[in-house]
C-alpha positions as CSV (number, residue, x, y, z in Angstrom):
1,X,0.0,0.0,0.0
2,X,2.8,2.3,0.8
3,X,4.1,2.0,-2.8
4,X,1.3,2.4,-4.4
5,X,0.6,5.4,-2.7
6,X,4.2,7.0,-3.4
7,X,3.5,5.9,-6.8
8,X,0.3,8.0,-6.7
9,X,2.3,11.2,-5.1
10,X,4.8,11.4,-7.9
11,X,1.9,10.6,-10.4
12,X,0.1,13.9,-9.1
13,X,3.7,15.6,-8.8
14,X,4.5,15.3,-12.2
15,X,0.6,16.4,-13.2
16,X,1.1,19.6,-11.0
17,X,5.0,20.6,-12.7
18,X,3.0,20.1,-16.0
19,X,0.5,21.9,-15.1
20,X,3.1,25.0,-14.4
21,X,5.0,23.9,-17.7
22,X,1.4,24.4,-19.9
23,X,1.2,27.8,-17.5
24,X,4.3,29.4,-18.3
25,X,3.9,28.2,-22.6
26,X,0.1,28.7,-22.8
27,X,0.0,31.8,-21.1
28,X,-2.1,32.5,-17.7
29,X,-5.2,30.2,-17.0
30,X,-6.6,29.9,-13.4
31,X,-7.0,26.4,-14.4
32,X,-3.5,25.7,-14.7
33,X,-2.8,27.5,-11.0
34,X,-5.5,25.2,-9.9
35,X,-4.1,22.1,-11.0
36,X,-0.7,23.0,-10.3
37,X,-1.9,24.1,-6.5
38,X,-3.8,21.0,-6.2
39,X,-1.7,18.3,-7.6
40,X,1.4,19.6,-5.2
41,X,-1.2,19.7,-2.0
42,X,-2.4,16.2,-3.0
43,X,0.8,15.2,-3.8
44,X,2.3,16.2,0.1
45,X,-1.1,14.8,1.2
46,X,-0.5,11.3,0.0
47,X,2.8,11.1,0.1
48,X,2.9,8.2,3.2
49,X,4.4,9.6,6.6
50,X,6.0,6.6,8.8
51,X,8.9,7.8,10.8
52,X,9.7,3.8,11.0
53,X,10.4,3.4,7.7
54,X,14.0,5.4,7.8
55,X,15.8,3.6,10.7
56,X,18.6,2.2,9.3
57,X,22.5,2.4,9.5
58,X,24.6,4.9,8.3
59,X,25.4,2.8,4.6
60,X,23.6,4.3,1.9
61,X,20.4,2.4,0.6
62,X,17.6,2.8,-1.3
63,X,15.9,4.9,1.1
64,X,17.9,7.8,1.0
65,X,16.8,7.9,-2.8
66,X,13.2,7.9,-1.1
67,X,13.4,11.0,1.3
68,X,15.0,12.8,-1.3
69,X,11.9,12.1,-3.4
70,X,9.9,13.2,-0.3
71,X,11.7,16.6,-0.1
72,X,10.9,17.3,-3.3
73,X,7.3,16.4,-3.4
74,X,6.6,18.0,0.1
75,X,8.4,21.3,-0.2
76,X,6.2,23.0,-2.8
77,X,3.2,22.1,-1.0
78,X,5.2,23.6,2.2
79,X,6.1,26.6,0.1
80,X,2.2,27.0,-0.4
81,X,1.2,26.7,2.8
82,X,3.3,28.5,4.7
83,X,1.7,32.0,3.6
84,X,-1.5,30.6,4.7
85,X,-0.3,29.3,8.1
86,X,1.1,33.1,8.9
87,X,-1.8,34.8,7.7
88,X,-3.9,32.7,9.9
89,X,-1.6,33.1,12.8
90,X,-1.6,36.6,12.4
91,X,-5.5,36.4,12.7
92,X,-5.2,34.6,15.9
93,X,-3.2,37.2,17.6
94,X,-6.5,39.5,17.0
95,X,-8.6,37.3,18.5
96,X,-8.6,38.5,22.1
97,X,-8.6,42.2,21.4
């Protein structure tokens, strides 16, 4: 299961950098941002999380290939959520006054 939903990540990856691709040569479309937005989110969403999976020795395997891979799926969606996160932490400082 955990393959096939890494599978799926990079699937939605790769749909989400062609979306900006088709963007940047077809000129703007609010689809395109809307795929490309999406497909990183679902991407990072998918992607599996187990902490378990990378105990290992120090000896390079095949799952130092695999958190590279997560970097690079996870850190655009990061990228777009981080002004969200501050803007909504900004609102909560507000709430009391």
């Amino acid at each position: 299961m955990t393959f096939l939903r890494m599978l799926l990540s990079v699937a939605l990856f790769i749909a989400a950098v062609l979306a900006l691709v088709g963007l940047f040569l077809n000129g703007f479309s609010w689809l395109y941002v809307a795929i490309a937005v999406g497909g990183f989110l679902l991407a990072a969403w998918v992607w599996p999380s187990d902490p378990k999976r990378y105990r290992c020795e120090n000896k390079l395997n095949a799952w130092d290939w695999l958190e590279i891979l997560e970097l690079v799926i996870v850190l655009p969606a990061q990228i777009i959520l981080w002004p969200i996160r501050f803007i909504l932490s900004i609102g909560q400082l507000f709430d009391g006054v």
